[in-house]
N, CA, C and O atoms as a GROMACS GRO file, in nm:
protein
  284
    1UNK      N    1 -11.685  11.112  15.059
    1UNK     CA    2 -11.612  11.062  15.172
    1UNK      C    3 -11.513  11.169  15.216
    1UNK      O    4 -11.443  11.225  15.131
    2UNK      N    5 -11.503  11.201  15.347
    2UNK     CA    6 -11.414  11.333  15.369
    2UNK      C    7 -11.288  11.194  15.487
    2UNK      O    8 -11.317  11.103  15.565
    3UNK      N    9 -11.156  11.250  15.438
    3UNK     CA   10 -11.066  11.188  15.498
    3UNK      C   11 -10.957  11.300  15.557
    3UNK      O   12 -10.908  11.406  15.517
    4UNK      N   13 -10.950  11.229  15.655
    4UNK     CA   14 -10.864  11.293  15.821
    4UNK      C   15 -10.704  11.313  15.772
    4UNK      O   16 -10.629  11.221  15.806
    5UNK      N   17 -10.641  11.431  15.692
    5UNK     CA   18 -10.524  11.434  15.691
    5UNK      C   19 -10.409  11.445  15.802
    5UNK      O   20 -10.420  11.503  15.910
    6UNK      N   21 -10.292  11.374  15.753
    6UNK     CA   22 -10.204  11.412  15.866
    6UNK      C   23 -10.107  11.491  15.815
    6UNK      O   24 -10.065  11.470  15.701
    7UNK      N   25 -10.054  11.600  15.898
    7UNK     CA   26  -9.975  11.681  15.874
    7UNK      C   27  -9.834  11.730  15.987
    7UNK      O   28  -9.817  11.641  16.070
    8UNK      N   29  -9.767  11.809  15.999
    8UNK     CA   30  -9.711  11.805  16.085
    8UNK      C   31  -9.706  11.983  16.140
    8UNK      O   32  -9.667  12.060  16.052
    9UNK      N   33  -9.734  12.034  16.248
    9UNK     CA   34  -9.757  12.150  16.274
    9UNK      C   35  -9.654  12.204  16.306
    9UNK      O   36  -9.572  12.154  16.383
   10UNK      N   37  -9.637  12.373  16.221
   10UNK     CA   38  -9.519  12.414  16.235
   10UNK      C   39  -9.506  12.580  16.304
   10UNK      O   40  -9.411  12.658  16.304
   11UNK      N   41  -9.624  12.589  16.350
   11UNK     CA   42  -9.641  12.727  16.465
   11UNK      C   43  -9.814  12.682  16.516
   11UNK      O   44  -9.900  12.610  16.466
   12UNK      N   45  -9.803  12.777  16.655
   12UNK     CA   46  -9.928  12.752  16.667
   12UNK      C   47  -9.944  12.922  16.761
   12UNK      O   48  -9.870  12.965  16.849
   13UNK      N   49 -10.056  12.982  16.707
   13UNK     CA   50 -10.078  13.124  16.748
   13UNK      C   51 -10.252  13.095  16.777
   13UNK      O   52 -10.343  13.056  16.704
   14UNK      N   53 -10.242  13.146  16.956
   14UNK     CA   54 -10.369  13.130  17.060
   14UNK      C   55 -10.438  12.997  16.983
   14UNK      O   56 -10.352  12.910  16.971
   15UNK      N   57 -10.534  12.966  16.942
   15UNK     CA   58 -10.621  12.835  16.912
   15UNK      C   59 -10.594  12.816  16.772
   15UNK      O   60 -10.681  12.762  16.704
   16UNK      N   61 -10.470  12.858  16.712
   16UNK     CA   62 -10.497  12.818  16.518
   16UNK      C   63 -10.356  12.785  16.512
   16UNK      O   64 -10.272  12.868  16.547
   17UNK      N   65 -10.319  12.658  16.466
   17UNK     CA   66 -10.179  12.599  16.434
   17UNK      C   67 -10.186  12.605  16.278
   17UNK      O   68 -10.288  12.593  16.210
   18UNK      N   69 -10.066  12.625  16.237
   18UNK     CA   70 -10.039  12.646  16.106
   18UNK      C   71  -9.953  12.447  16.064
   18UNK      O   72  -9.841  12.410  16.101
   19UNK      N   73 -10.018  12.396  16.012
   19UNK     CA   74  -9.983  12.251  15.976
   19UNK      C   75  -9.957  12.242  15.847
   19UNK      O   76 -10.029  12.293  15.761
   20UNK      N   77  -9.826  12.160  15.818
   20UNK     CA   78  -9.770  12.166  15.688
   20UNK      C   79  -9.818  11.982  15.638
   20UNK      O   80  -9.802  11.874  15.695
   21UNK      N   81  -9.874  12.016  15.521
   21UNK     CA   82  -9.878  11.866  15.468
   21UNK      C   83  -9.834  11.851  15.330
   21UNK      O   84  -9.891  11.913  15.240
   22UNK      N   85  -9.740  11.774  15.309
   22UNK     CA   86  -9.612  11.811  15.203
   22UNK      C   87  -9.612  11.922  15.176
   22UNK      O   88  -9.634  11.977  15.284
   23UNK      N   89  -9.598  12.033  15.064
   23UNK     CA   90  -9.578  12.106  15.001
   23UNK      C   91  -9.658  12.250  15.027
   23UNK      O   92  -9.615  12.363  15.002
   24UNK      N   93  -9.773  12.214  15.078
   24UNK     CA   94  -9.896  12.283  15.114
   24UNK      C   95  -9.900  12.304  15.284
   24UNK      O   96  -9.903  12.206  15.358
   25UNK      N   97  -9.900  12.452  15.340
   25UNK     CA   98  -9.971  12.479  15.464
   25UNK      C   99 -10.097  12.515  15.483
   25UNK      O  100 -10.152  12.602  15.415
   26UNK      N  101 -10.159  12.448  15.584
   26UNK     CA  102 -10.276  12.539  15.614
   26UNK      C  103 -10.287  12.547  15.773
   26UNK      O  104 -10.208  12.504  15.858
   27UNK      N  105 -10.437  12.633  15.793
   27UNK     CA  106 -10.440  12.677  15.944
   27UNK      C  107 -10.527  12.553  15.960
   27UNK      O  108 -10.591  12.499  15.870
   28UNK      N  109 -10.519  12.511  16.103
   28UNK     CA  110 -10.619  12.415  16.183
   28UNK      C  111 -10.635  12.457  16.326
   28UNK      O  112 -10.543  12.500  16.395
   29UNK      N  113 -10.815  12.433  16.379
   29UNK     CA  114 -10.802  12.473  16.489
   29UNK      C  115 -10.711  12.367  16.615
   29UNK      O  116 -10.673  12.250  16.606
   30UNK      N  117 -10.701  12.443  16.702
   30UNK     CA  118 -10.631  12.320  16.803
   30UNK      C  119 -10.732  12.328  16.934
   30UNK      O  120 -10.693  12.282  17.041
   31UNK      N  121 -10.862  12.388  16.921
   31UNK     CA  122 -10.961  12.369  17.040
   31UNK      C  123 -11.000  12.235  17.099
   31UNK      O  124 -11.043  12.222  17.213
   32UNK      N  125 -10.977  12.117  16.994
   32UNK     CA  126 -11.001  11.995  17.046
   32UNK      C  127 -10.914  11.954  17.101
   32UNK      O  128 -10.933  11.877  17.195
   33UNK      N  129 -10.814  11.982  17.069
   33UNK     CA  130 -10.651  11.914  17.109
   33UNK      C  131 -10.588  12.028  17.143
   33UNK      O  132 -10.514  12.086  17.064
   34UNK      N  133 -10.612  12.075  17.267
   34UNK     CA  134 -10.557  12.253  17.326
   34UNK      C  135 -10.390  12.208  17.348
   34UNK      O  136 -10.286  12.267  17.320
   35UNK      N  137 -10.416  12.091  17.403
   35UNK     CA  138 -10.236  12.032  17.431
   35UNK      C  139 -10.130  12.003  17.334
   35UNK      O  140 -10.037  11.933  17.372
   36UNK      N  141 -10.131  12.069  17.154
   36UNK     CA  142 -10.084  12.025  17.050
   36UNK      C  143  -9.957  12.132  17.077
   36UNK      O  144  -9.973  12.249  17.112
   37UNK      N  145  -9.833  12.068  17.054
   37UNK     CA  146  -9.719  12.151  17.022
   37UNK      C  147  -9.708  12.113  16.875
   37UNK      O  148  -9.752  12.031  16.794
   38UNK      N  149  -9.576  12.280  16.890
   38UNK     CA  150  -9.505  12.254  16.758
   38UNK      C  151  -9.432  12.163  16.713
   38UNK      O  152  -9.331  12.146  16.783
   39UNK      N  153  -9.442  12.079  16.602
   39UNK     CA  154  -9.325  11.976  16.559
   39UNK      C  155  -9.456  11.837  16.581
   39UNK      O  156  -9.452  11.735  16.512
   40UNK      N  157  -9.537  11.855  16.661
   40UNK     CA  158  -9.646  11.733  16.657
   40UNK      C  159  -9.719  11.706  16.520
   40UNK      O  160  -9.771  11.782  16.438
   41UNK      N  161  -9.702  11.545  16.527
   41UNK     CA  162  -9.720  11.538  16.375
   41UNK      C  163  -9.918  11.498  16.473
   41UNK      O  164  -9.940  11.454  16.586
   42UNK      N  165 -10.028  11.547  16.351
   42UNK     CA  166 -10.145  11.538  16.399
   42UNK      C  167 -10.251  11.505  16.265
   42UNK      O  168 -10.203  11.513  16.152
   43UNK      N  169 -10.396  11.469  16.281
   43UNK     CA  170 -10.447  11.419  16.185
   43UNK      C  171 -10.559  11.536  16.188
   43UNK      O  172 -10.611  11.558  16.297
   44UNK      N  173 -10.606  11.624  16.060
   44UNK     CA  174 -10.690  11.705  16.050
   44UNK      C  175 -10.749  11.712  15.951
   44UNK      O  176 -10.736  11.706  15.829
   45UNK      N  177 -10.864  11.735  16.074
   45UNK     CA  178 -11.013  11.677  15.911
   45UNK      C  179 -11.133  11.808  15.961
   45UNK      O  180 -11.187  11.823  16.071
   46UNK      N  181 -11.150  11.893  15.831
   46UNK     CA  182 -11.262  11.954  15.840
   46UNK      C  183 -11.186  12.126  15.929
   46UNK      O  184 -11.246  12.223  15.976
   47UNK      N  185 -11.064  12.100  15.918
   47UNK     CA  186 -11.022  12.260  15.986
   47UNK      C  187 -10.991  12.233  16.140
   47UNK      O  188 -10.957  12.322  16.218
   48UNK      N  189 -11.002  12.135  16.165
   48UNK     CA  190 -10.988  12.090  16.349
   48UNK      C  191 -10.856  11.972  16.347
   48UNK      O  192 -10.829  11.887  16.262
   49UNK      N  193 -10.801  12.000  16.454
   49UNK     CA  194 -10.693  11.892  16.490
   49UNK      C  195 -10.766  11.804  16.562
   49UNK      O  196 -10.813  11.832  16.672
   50UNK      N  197 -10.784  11.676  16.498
   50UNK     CA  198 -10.887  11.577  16.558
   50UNK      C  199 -10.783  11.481  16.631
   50UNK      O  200 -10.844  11.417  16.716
   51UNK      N  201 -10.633  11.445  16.627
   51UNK     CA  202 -10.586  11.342  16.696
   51UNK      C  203 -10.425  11.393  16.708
   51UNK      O  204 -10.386  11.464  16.615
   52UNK      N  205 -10.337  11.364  16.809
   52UNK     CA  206 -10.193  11.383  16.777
   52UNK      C  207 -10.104  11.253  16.778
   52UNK      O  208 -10.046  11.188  16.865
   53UNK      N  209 -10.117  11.244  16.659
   53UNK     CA  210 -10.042  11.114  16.627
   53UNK      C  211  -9.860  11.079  16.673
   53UNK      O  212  -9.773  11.166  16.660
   54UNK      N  213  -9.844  11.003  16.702
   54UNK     CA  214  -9.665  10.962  16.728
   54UNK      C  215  -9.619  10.946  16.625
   54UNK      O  216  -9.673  10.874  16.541
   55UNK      N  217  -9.498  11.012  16.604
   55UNK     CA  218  -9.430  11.016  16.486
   55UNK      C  219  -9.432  10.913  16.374
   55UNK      O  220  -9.448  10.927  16.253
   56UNK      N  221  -9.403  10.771  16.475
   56UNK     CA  222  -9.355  10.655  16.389
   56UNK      C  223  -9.497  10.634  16.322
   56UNK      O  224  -9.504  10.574  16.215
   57UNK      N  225  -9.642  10.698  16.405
   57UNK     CA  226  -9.732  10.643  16.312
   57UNK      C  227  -9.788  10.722  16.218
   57UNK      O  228  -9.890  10.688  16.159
   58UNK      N  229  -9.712  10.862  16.192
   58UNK     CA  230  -9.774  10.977  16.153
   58UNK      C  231  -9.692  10.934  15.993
   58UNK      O  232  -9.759  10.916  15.890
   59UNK      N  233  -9.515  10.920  15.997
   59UNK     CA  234  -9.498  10.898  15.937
   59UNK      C  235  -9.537  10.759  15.834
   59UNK      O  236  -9.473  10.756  15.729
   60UNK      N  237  -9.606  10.680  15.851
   60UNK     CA  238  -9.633  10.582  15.794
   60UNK      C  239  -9.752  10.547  15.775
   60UNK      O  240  -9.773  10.434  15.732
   61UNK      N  241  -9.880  10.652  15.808
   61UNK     CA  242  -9.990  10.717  15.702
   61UNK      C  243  -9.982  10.761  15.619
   61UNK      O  244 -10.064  10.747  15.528
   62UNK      N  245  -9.816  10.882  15.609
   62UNK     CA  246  -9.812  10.933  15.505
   62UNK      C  247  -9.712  10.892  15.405
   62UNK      O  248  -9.682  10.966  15.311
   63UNK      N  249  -9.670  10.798  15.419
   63UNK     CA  250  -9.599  10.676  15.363
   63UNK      C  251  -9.738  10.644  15.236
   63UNK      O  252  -9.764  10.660  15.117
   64UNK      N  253  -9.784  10.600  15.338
   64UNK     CA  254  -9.977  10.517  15.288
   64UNK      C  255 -10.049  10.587  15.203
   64UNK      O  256 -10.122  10.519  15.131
   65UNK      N  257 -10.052  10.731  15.186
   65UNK     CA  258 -10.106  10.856  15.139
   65UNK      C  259  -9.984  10.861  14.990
   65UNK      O  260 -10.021  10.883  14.875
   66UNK      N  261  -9.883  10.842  15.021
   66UNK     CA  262  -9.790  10.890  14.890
   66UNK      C  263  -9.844  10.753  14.797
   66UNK      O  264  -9.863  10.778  14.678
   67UNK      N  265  -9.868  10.624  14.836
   67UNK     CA  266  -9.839  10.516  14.778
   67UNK      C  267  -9.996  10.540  14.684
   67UNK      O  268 -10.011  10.534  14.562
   68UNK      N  269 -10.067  10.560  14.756
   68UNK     CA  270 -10.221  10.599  14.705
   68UNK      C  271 -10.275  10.726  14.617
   68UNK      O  272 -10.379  10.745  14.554
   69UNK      N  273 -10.154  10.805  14.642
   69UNK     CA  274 -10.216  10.884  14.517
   69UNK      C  275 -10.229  10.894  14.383
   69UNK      O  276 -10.134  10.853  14.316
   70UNK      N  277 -10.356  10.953  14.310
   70UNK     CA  278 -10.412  10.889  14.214
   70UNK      C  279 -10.315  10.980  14.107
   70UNK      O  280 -10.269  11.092  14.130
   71UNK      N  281 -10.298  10.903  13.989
   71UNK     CA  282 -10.247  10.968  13.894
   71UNK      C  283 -10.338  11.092  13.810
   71UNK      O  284 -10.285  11.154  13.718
   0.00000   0.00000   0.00000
């Protein structure tokens, strides 16, 4: 099962945003979502920014994500 992380993006250089998800950054493309700023919290699955989520709901996936992780 591959699942759609959310993260929150903290530069974005020509089509590759650099997205922080807790502790860990990585690059994601933003070709699907060309309209992504910095500080947009967004959901990325597979190396692509697939959605740009609103804060209140970005934060409370990852609310959902802390409560669920496995020991």
């Amino acid at each position: 099962m591959c699942i759609a992380a959310p993260g929150q993006v903290i530069s974005i250089a020509g089509e590759t945003a650099q997205v922080k998800f807790g502790r860990l950054t990585r690059a994601a493309q933003t070709t699907l979502k060309p309209n992504v700023k910095k500080g947009d919290y967004v959901l990325v699955h597979a190396g692509f920014i697939m959605e740009i989520l609103e804060r209140k709901d970005a934060l409370e996936r990852l609310k959902l994500f802390k409560e669920t992780e496995l020991d």
